[in-house]
mmCIF file as gemmi writes it, N, C-alpha and C atoms, coordinates in Angstrom:
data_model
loop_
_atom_site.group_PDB
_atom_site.id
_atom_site.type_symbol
_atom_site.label_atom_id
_atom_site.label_alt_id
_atom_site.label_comp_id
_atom_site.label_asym_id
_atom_site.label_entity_id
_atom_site.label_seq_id
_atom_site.pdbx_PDB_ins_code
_atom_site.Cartn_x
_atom_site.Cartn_y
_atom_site.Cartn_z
_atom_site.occupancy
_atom_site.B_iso_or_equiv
_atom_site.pdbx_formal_charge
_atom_site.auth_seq_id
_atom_site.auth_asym_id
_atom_site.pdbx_PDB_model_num
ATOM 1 N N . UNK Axp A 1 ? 5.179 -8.885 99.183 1 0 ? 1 A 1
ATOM 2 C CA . UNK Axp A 1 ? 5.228 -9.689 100.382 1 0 ? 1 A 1
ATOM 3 C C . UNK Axp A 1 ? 4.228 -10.835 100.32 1 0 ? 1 A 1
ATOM 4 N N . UNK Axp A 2 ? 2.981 -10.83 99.68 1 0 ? 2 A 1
ATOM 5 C CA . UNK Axp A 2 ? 1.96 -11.487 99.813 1 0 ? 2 A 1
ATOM 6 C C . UNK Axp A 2 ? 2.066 -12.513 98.448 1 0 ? 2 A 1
ATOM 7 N N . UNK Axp A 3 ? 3.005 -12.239 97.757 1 0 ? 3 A 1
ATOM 8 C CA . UNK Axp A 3 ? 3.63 -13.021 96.572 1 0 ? 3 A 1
ATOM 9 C C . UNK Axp A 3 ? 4.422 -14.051 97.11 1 0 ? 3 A 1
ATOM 10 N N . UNK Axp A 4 ? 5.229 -13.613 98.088 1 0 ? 4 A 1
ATOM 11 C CA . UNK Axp A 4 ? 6.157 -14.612 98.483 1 0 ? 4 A 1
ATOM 12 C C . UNK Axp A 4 ? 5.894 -15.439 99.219 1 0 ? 4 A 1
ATOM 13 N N . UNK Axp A 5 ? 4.732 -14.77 100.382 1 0 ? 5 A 1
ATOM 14 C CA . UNK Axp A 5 ? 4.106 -16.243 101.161 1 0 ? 5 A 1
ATOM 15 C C . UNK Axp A 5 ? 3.283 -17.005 100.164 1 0 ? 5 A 1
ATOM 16 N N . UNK Axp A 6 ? 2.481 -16.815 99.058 1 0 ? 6 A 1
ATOM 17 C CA . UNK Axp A 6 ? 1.466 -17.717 98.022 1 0 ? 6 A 1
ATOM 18 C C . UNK Axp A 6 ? 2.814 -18.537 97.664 1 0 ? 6 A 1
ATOM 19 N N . UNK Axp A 7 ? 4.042 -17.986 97.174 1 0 ? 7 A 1
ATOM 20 C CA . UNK Axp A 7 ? 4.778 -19.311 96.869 1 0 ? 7 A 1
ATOM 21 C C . UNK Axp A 7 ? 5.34 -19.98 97.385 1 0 ? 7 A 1
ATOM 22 N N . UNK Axp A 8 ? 5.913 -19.3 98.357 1 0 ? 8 A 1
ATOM 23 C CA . UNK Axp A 8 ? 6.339 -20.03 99.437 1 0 ? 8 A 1
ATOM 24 C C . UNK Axp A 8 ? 5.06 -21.429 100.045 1 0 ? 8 A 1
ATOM 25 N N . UNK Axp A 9 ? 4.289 -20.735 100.009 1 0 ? 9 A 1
ATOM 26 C CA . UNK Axp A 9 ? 3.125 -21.698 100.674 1 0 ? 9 A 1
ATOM 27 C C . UNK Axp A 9 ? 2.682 -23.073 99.419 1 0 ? 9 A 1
ATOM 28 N N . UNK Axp A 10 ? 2.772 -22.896 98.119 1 0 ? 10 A 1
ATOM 29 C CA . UNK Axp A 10 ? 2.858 -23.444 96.943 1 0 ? 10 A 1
ATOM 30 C C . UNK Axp A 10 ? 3.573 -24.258 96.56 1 0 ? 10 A 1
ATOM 31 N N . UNK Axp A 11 ? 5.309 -23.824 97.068 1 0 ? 11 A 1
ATOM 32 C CA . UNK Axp A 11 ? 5.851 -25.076 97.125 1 0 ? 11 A 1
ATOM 33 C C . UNK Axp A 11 ? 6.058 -25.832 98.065 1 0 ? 11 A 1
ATOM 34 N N . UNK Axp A 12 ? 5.64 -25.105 99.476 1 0 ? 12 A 1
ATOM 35 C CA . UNK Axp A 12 ? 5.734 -26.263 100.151 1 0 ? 12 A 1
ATOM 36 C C . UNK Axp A 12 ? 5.027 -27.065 99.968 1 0 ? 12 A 1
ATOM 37 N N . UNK Axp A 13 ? 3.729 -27.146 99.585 1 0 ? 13 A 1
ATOM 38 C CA . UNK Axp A 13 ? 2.467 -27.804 99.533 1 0 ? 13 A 1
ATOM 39 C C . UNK Axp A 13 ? 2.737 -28.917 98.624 1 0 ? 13 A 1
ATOM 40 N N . UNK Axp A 14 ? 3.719 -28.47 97.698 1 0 ? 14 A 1
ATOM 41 C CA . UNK Axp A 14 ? 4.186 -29.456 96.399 1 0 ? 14 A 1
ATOM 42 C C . UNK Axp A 14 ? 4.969 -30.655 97.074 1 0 ? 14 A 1
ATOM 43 N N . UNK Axp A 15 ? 5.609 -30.001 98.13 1 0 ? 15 A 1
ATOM 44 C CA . UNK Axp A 15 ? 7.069 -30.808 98.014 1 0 ? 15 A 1
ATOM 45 C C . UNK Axp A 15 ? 6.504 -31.907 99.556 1 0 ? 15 A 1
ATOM 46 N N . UNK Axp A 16 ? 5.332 -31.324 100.015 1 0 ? 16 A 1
ATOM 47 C CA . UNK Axp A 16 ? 4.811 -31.945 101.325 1 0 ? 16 A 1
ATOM 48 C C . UNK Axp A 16 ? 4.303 -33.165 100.588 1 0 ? 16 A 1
ATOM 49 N N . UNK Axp A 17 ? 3.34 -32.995 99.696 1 0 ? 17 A 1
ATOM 50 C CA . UNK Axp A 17 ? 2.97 -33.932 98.634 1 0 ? 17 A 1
ATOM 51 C C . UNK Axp A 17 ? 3.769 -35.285 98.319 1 0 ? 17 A 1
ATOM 52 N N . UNK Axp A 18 ? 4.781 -34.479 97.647 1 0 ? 18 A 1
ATOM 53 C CA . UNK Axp A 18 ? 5.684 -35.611 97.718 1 0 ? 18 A 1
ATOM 54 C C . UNK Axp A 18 ? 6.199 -36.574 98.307 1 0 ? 18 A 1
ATOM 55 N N . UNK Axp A 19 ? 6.535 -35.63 99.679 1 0 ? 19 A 1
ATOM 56 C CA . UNK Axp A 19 ? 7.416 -36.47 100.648 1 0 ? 19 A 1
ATOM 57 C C . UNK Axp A 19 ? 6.414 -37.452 101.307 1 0 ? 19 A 1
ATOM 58 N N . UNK Axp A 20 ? 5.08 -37.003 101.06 1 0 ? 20 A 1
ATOM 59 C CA . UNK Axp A 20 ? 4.306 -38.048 101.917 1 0 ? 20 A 1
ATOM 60 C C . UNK Axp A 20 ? 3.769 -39.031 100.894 1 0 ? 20 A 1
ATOM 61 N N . UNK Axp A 21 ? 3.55 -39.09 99.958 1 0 ? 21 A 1
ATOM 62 C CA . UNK Axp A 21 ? 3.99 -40.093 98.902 1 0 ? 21 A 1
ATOM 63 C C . UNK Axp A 21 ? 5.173 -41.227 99.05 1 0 ? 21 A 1
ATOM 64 N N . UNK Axp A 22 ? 6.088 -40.642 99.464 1 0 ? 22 A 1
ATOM 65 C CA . UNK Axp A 22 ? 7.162 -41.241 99.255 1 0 ? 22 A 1
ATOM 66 C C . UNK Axp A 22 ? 8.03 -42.435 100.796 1 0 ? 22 A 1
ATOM 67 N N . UNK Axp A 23 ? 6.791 -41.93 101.531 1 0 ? 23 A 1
ATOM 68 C CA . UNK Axp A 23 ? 6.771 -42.529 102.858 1 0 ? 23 A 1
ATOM 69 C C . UNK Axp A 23 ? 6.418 -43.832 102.756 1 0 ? 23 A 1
ATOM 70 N N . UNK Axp A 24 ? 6.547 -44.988 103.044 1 0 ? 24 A 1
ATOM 71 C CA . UNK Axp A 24 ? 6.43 -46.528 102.916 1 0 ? 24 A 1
ATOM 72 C C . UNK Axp A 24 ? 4.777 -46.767 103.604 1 0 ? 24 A 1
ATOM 73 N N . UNK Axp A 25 ? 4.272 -47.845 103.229 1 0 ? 25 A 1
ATOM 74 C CA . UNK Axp A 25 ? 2.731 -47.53 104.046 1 0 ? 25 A 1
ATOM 75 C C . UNK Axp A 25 ? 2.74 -48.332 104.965 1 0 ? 25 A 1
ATOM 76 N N . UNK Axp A 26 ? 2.422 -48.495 106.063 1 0 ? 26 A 1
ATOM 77 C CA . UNK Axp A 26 ? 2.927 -48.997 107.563 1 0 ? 26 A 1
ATOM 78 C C . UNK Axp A 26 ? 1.745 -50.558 107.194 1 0 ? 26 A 1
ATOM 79 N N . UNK Axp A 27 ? 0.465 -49.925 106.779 1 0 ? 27 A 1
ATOM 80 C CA . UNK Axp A 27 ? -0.567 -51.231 106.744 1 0 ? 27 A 1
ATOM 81 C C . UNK Axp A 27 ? -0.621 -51.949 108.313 1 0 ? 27 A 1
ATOM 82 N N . UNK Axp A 28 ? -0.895 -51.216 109.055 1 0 ? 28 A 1
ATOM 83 C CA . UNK Axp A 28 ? -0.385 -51.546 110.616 1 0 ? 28 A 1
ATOM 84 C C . UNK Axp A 28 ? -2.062 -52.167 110.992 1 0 ? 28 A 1
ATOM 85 N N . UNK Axp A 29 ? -2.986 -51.789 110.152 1 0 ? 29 A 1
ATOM 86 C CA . UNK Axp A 29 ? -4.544 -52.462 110.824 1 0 ? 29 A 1
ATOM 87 C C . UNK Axp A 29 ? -4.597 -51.675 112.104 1 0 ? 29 A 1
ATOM 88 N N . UNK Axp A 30 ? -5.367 -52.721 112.796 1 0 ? 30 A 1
ATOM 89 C CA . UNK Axp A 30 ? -5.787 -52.921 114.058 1 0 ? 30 A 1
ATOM 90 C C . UNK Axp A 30 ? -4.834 -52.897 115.145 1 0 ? 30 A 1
ATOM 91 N N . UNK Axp A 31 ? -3.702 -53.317 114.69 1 0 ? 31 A 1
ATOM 92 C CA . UNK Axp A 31 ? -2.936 -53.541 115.541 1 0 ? 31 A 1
ATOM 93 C C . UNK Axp A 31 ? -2.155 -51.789 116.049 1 0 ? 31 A 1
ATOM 94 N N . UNK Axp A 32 ? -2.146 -51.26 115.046 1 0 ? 32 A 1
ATOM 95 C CA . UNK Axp A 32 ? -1.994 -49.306 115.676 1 0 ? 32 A 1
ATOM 96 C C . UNK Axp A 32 ? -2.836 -48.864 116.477 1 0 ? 32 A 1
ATOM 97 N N . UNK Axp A 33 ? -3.975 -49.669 117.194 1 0 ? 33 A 1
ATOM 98 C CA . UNK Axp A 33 ? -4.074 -49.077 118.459 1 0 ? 33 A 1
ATOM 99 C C . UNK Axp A 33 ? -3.53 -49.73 119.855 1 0 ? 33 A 1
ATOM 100 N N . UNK Axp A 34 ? -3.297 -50.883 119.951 1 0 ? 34 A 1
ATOM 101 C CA . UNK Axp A 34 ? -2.682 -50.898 120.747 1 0 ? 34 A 1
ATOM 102 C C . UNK Axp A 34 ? -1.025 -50.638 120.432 1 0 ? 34 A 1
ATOM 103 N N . UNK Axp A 35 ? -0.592 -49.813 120.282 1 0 ? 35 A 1
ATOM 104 C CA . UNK Axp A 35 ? 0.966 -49.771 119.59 1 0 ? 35 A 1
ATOM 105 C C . UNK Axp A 35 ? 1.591 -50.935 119.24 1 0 ? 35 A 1
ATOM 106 N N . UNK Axp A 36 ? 0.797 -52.291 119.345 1 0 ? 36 A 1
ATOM 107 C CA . UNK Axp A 36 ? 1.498 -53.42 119.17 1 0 ? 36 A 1
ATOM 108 C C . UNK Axp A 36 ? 2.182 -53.097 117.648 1 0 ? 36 A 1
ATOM 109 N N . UNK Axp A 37 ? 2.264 -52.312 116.942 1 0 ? 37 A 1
ATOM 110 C CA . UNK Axp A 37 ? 2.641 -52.285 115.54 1 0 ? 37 A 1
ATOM 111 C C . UNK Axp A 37 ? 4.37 -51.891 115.689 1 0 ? 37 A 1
ATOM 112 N N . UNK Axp A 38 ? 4.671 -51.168 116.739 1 0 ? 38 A 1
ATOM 113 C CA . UNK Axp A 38 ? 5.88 -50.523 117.163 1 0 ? 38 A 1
ATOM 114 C C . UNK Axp A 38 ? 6.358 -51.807 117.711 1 0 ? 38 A 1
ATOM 115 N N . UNK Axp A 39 ? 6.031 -52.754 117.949 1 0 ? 39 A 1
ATOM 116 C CA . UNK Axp A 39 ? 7.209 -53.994 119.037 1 0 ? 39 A 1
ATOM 117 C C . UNK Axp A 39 ? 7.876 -54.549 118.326 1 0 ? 39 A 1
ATOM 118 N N . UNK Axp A 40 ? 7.969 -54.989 117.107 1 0 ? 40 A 1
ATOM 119 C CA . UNK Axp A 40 ? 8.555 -55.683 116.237 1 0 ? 40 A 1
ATOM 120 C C . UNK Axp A 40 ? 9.385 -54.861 115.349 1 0 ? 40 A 1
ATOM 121 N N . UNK Axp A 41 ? 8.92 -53.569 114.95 1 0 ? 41 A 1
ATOM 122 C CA . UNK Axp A 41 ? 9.363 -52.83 113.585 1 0 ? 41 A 1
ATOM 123 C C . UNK Axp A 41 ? 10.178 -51.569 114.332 1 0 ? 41 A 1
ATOM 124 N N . UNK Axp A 42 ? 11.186 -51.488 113.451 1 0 ? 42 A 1
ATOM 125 C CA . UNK Axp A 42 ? 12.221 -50.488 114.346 1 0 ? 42 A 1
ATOM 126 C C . UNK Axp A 42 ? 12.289 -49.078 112.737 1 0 ? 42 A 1
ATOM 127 N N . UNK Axp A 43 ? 12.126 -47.805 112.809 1 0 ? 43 A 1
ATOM 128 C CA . UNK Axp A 43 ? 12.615 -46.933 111.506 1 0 ? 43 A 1
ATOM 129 C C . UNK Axp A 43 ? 14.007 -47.099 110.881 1 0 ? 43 A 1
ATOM 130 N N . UNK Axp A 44 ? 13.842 -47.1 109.83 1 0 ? 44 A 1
ATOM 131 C CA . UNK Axp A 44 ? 15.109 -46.983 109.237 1 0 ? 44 A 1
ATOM 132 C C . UNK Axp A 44 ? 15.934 -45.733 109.521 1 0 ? 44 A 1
ATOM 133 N N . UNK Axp A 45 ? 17.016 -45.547 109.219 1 0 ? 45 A 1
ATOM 134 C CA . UNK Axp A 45 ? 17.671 -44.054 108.85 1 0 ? 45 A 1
ATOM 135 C C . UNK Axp A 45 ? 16.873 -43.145 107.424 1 0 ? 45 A 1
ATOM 136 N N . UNK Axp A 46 ? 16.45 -44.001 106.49 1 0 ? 46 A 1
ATOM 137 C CA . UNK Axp A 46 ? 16.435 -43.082 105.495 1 0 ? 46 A 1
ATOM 138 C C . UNK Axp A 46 ? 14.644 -42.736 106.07 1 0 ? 46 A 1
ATOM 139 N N . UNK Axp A 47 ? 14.113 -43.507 106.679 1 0 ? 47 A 1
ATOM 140 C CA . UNK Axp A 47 ? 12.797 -42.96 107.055 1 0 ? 47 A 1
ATOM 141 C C . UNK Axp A 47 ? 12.431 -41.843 107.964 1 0 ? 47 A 1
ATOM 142 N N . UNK Axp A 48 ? 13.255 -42.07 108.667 1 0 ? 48 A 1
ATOM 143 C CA . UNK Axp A 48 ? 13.586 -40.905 110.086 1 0 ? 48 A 1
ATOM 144 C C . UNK Axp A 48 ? 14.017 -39.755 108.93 1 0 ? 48 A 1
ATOM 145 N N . UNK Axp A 49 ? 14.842 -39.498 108.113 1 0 ? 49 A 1
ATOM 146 C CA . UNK Axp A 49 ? 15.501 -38.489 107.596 1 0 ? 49 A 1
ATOM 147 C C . UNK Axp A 49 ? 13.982 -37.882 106.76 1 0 ? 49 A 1
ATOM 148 N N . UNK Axp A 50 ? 13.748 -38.832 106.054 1 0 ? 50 A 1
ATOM 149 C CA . UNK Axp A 50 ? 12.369 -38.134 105.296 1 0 ? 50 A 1
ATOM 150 C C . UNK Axp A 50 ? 11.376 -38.032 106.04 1 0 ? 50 A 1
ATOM 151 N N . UNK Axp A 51 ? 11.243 -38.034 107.528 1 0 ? 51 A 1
ATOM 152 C CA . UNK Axp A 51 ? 10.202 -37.655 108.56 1 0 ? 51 A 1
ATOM 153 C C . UNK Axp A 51 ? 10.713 -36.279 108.646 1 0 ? 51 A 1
ATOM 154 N N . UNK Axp A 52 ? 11.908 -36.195 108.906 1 0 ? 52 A 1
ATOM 155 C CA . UNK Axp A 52 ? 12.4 -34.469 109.204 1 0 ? 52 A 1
ATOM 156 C C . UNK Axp A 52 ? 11.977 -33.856 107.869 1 0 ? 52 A 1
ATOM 157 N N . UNK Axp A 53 ? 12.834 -34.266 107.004 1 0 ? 53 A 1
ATOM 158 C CA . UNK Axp A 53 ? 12.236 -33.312 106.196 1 0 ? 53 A 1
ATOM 159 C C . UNK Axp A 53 ? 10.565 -33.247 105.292 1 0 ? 53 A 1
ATOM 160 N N . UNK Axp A 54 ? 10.28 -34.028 105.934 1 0 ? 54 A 1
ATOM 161 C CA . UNK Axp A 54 ? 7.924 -33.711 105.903 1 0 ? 54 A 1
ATOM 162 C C . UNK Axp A 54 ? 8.129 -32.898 106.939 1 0 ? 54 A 1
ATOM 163 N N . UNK Axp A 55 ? 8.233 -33.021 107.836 1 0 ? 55 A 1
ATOM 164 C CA . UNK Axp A 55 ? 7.969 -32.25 109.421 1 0 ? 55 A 1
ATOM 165 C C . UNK Axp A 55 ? 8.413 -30.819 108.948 1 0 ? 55 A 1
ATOM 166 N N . UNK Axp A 56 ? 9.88 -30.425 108.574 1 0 ? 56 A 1
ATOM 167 C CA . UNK Axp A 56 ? 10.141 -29.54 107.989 1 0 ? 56 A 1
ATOM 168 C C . UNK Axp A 56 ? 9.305 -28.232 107.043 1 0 ? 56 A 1
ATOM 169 N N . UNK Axp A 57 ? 8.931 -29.472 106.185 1 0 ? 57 A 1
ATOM 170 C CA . UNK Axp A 57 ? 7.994 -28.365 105.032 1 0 ? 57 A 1
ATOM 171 C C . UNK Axp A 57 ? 6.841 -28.357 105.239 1 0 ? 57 A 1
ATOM 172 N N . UNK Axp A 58 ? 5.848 -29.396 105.952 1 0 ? 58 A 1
ATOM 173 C CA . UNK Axp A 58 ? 4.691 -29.284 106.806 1 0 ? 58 A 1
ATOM 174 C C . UNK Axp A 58 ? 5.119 -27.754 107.641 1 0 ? 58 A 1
ATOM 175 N N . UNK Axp A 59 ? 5.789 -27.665 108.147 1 0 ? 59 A 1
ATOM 176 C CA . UNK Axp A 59 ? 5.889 -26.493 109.105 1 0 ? 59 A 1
ATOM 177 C C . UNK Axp A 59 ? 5.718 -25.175 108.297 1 0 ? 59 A 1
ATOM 178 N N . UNK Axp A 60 ? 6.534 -25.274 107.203 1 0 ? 60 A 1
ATOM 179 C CA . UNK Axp A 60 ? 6.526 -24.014 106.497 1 0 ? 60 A 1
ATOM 180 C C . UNK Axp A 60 ? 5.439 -23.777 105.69 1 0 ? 60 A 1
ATOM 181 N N . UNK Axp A 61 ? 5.064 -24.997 105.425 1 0 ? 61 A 1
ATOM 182 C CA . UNK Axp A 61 ? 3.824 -24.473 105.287 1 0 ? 61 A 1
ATOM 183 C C . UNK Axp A 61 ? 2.341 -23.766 105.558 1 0 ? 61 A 1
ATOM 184 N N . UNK Axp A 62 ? 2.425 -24.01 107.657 1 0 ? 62 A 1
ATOM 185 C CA . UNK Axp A 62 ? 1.238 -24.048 108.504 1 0 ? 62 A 1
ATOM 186 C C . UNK Axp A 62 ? 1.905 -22.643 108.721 1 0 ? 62 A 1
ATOM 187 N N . UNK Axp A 63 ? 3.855 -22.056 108.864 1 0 ? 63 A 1
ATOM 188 C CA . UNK Axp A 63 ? 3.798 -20.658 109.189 1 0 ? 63 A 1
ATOM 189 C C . UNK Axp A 63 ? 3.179 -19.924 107.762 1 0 ? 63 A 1
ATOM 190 N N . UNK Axp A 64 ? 3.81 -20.287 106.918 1 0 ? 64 A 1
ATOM 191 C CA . UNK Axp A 64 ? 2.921 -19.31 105.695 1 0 ? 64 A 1
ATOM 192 C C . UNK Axp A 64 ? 1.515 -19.013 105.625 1 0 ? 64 A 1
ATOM 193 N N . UNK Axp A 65 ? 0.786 -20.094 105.709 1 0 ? 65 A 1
ATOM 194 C CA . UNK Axp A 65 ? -0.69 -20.221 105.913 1 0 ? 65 A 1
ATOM 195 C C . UNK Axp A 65 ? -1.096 -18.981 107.17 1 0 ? 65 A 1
ATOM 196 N N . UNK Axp A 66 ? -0.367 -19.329 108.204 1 0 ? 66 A 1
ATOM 197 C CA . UNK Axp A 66 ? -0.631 -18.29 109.367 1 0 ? 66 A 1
ATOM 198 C C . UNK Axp A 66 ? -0.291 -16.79 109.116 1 0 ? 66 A 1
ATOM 199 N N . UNK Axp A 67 ? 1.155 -16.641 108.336 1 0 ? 67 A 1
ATOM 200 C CA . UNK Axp A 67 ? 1.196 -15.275 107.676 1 0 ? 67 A 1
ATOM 201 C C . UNK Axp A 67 ? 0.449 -14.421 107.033 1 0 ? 67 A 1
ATOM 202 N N . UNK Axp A 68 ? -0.25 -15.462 105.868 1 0 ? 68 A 1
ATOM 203 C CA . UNK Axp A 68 ? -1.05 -15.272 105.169 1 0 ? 68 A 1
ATOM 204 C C . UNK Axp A 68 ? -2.468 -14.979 105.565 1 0 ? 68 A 1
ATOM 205 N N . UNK Axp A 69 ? -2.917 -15.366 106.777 1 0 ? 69 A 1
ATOM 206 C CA . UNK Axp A 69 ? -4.124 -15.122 107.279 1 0 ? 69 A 1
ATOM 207 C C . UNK Axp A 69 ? -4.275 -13.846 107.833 1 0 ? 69 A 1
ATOM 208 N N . UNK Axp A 70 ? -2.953 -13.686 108.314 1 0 ? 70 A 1
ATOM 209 C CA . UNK Axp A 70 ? -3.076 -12.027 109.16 1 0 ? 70 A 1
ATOM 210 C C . UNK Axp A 70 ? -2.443 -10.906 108.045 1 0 ? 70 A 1
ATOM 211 N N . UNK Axp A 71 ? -1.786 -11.388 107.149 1 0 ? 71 A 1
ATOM 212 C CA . UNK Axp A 71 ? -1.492 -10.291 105.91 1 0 ? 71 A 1
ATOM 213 C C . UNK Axp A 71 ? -2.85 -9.879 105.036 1 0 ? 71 A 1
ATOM 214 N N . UNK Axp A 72 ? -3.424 -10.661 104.928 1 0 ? 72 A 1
ATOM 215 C CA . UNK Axp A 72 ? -4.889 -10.658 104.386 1 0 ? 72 A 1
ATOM 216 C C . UNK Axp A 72 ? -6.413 -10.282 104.562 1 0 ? 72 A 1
ATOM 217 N N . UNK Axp A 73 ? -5.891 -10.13 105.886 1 0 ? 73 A 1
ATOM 218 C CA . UNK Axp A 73 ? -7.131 -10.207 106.825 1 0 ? 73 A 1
ATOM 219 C C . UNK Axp A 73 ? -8.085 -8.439 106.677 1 0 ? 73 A 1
C-alpha cells in the first residue's frame, strides 16, 4: 500500500513538473497586482486544458502526500 502511494506520489510530481514547464510565462510585472494584466489577454483553449490537467495531478499529488502522512505516521 505504501508502495503505491511513493509512486503514485512520484509520478505525479514528475508529470506536475512538466506541465508547469510547459505553461507559457505570463511576464505580467507589476501590472498582476492590479489585475490590469487580465484586461487585454484572454486564455487560450489549449491553456485552460493544460490548467486542468496541472490542477489535476497537483491534486493527486497533495491526496497522496496526505495518505502518506497518516499511513506513516
Amino acid at each position: 500500500m505504501v508502495t503505491f502511494f511513493y509512486t503514485l506520489q512520484i509520478i505525479s510530481a514528475i508529470f506536475t513538473i512538466i506541465l508547469v514547464l510547459l505553461h507559457s510565462p505570463k511576464g505580467d510585472g507589476i501590472a498582476s497586482i492590479g489585475a490590469a494584466s487580465q484586461l487585454f489577454s484572454s486564455q487560450k483553449s489549449t491553456e485552460k486544458g493544460l490548467n486542468k490537467v496541472t490542477y489535476f495531478f497537483v491534486g493527486i499529488f497533495i491526496i497522496s502526500s496526505f495518505f502518506l502522512g497518516f499511513i506513516l505516521k
